[in-house]
Z-matrix of the N, CA and C atoms (Angstrom, degrees):
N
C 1 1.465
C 2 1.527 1 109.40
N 3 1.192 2 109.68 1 165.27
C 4 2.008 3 117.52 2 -174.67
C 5 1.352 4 93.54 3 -105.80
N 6 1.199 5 89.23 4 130.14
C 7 1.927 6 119.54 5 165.49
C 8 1.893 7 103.48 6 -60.75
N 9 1.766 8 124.05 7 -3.96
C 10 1.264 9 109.70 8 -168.70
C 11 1.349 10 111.87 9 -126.87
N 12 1.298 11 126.85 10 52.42
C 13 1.414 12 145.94 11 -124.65
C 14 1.369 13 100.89 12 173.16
N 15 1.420 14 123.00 13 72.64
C 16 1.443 15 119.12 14 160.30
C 17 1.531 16 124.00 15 -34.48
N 18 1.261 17 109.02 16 -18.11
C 19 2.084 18 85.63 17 -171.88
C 20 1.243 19 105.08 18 -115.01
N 21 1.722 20 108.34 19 22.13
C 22 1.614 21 117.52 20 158.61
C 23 1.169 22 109.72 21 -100.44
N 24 1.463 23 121.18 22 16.01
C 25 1.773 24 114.21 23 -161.49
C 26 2.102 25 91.88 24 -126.96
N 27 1.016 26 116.39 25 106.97
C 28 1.732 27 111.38 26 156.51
C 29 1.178 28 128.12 27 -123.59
N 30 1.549 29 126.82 28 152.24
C 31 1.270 30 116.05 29 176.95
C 32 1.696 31 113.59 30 -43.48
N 33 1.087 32 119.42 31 143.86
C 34 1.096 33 127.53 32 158.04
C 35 1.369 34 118.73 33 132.37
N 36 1.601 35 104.19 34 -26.79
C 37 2.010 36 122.00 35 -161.30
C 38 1.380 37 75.89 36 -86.17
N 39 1.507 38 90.95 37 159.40
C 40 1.205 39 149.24 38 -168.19
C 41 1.724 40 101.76 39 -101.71
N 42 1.023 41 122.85 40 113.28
C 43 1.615 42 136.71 41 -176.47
C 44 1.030 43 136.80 42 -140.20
N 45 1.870 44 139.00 43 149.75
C 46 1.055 45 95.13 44 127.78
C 47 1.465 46 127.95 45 -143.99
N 48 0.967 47 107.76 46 -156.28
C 49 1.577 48 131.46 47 -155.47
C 50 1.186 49 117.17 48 -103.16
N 51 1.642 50 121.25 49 145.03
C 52 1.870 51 110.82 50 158.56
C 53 1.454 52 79.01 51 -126.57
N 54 1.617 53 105.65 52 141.89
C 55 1.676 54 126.86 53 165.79
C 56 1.182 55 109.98 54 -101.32
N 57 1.349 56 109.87 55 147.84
C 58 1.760 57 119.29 56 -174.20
C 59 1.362 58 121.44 57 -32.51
N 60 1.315 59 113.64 58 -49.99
C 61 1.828 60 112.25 59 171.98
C 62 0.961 61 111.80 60 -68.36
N 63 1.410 62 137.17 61 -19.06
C 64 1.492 63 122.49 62 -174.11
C 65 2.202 64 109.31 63 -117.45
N 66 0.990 65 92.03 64 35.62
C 67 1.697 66 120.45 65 178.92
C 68 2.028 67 110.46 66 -80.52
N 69 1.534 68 93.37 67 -33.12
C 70 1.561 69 98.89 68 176.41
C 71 1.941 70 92.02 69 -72.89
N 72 1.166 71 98.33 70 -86.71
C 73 1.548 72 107.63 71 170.52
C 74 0.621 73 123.94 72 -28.11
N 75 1.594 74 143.32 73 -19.24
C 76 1.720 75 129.79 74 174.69
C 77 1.917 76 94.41 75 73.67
N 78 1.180 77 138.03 76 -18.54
C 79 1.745 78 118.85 77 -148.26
C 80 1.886 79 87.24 78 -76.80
N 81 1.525 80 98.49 79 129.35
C 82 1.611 81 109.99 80 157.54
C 83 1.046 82 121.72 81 -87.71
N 84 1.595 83 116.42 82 162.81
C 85 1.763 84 138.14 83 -158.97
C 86 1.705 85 91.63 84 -127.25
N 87 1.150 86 118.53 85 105.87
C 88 1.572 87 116.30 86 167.34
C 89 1.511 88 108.50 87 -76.19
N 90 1.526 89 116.61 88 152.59
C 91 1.518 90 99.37 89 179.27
C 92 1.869 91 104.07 90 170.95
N 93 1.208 92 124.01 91 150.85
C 94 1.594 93 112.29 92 174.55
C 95 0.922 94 118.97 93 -76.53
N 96 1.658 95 121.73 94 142.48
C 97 1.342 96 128.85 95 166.13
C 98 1.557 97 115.79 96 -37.12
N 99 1.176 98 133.42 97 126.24
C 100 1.623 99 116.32 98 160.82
C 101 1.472 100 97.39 99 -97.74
N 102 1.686 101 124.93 100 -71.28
C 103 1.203 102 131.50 101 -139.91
C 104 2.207 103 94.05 102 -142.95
N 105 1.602 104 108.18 103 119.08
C 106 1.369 105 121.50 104 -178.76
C 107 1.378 106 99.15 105 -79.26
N 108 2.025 107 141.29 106 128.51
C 109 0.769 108 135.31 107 -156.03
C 110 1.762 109 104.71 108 -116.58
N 111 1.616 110 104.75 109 -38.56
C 112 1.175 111 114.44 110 171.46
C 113 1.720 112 118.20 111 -59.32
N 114 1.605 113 99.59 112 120.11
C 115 1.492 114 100.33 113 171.39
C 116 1.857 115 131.73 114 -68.04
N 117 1.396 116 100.21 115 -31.82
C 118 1.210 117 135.96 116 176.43
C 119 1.602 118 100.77 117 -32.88
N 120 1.242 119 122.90 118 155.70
C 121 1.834 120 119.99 119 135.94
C 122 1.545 121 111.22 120 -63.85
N 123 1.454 122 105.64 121 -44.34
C 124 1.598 123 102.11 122 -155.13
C 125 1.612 124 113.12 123 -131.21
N 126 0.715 125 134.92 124 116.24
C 127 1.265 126 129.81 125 148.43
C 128 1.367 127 132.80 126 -129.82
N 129 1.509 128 121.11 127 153.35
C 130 1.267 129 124.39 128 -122.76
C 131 1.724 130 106.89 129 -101.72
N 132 1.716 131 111.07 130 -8.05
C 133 1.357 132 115.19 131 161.44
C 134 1.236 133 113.21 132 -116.23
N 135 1.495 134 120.47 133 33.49
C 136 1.504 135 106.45 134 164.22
C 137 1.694 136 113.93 135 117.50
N 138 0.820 137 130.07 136 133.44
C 139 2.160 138 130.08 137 -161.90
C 140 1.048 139 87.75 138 -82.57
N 141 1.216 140 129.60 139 147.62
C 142 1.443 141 135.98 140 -168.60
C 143 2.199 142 80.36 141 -106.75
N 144 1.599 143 88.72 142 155.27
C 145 1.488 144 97.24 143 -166.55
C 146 1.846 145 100.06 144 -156.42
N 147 1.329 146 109.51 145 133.48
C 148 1.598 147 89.63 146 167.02
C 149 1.549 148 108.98 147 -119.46
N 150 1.367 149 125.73 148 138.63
C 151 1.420 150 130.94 149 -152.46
C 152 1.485 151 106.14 150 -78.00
N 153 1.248 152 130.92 151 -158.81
C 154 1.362 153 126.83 152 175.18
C 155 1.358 154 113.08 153 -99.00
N 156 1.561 155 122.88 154 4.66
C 157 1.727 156 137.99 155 -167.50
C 158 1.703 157 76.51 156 -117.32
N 159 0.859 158 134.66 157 42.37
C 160 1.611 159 131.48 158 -177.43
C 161 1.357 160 119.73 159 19.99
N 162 1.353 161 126.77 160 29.79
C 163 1.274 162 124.99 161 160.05
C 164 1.460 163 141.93 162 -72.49
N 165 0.911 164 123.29 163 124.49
C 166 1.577 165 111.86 164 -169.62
C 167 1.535 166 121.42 165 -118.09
N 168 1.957 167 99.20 166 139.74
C 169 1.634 168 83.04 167 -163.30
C 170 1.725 169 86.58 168 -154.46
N 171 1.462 170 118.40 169 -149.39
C 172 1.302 171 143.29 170 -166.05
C 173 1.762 172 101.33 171 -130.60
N 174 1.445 173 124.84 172 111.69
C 175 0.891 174 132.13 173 -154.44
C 176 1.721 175 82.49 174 -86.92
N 177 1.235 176 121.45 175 146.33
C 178 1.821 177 154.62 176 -163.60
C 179 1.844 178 96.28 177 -123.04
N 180 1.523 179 108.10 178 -62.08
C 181 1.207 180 104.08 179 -162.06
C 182 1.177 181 115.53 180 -146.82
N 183 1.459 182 126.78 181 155.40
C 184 1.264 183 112.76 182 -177.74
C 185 1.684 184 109.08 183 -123.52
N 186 1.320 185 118.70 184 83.23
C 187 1.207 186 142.13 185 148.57
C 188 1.511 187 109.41 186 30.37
N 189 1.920 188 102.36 187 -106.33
C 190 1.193 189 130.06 188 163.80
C 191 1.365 190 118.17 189 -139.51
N 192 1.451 191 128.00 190 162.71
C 193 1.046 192 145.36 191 -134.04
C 194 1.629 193 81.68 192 -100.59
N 195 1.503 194 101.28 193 175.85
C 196 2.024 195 97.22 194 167.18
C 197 1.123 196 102.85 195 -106.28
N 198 1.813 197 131.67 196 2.51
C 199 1.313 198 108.36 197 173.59
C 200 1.857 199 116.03 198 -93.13
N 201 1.134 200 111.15 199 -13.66
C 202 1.363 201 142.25 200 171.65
C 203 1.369 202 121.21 201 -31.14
């Protein structure tokens, strides 16, 4: 599934992330969904998401599912 597609993104999955400082670098943050930030359906670098370690970023990948 695409990280840029809100109604593939719910609390709970397993993801991850690139956060604004690390956007040059590409390096991802694995981590659980807490709270989906993007209002949008879609956007085209990724649903912005902040994890349950309160990090916030642009979801890259989607891990595993929460029913999984």
């Amino acid at each position: 599934m695409e990280g840029t597609y809100r109604k593939n993104i719910k609390p709970g999955q397993f993801v991850a992330i690139v956060q604004k400082q690390d956007q040059r670098s590409g390096e991802l943050t694995e981590g659980i969904v807490k709270n989906v930030l993007t209002k949008s359906s879609h956007h085209p670098h990724g649903i912005k998401v902040r994890l349950d370690t309160g990090e916030v970023g642009r979801v890259k990948e989607i891990l595993e599912d929460e029913e999984d």
